[in-house]
NUZA-608944 format. One record per residue: x, z, y of N, C-alpha, C, O in turn; residue in one letter. Coordinates in steps of 0.2 Angstrom, whole numbers, plus 5000, padded with zeros to 4 digits. Last residue first. Example, Ala and Ser with C-alpha at 12.3 -4.5 7.8 and 13.67 -1.06 7.14 Angstrom:
BEGIN
506450354989506850364995506450395000506750405006S506650394972506250394978506650394984507150424983A
% end
This chain:
BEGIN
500750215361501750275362501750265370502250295373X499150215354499750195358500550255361500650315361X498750215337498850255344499350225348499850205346X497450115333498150135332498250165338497950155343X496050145321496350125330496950165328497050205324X494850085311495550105310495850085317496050025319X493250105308493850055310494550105312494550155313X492250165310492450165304493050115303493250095298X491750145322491950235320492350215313492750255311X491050025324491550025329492150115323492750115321X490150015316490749975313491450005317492050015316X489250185311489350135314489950085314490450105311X489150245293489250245300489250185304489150125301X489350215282488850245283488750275289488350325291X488650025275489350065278488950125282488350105285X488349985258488050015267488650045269489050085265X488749875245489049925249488749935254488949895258X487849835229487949815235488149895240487849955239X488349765215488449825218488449825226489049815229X487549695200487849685207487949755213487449785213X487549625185487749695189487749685195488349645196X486549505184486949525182487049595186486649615190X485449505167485449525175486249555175486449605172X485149375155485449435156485549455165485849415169X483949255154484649275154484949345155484649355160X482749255149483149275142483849305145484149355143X481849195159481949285156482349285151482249335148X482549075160482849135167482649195162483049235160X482049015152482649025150482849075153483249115150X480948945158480848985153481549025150481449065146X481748825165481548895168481348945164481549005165X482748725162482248765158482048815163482448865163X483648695172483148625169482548665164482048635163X484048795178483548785179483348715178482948685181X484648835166484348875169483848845174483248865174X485648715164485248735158484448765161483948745159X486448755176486148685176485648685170485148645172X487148875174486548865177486048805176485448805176X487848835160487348885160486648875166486048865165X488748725169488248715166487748755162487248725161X489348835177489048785179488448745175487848735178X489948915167489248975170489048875176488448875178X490648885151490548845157489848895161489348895158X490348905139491248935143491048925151491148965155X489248895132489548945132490248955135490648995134X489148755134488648795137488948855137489048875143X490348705131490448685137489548745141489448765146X490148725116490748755121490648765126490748825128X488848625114488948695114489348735118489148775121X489548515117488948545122489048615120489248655124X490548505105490748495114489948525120490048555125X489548505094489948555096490348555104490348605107X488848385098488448445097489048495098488948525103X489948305097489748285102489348355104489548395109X490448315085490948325091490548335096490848365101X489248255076489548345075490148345082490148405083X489348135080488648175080489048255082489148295087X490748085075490648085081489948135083490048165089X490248125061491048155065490748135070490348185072X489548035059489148095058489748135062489648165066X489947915061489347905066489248005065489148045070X490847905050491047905057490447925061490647945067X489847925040490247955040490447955046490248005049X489047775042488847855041489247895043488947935047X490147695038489747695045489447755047489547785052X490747675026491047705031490647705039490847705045X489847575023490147635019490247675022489847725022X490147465030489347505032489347555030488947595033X491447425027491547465031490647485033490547525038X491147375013491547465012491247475019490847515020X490447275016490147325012490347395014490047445016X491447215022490747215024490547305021490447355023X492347195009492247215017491947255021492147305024X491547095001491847165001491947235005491747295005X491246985012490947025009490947105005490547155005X491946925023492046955016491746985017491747035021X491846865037491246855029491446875022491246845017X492746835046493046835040492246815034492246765030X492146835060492446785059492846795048493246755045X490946925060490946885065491446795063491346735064X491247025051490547005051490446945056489946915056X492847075053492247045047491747025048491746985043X492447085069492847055066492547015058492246965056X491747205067491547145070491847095069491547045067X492447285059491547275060491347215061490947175059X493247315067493647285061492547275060492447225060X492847395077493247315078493247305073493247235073X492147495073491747465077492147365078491847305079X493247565068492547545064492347495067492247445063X493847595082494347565074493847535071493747475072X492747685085492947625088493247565083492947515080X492947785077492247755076492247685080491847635079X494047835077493847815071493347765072493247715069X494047875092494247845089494447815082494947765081X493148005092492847925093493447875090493247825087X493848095087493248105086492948025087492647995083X494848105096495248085089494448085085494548075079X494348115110494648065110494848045100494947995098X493848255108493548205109493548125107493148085104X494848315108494648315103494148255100494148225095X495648295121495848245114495448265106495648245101X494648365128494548285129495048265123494848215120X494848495124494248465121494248385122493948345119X
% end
């Protein structure tokens, strides 16, 4: 996801210098023009990488599930209970212990 990331903004950066550049020291106005053209586009690529990287990271990651969990509490009834299978031992620890015979 980080080189997705990384080919996601990099458009927008390249954008961001040739932006400044013409707007700062050229004043071609041609220029100017295409790259505000193209401002949209790169701002929506980067929107769209951003919203799908949260997504994955909600659905891959049980850290961030939690961290969701309890920024929302209203969320705990949605989430699913997990299985838990708890074991009682049905004797004492000493009887259920495995003793070695001596020779």
């Amino acid at each position: 996801m980080t080189v997705v990331s990384m080919l996601a903004e990099l458009p927008y950066g390249i954008h961001s210098l040739f932006f400044l550049y013409y707007t700062e020291f050229s004043r071609d106005t041609d220029m100017i023009e295409f790259l505000v053209v193209l401002q949209g586009p790169s701002r929506l690529f980067l929107a769209l990488n951003t919203m799908s990287h949260c997504l994955i990271s909600l659905a891959v990651s049980s850290q961030y599930q939690n961290a969701v969990v309890s920024l929302f509490p209203i969320l705990r009834k949605l989430k699913k209970p997990r299985n838990l299978i708890k074991v009682t031992p049905s004797g004492s620890a000493e009887s259920n212990m495995m003793t070695r015979g001596t020779n």
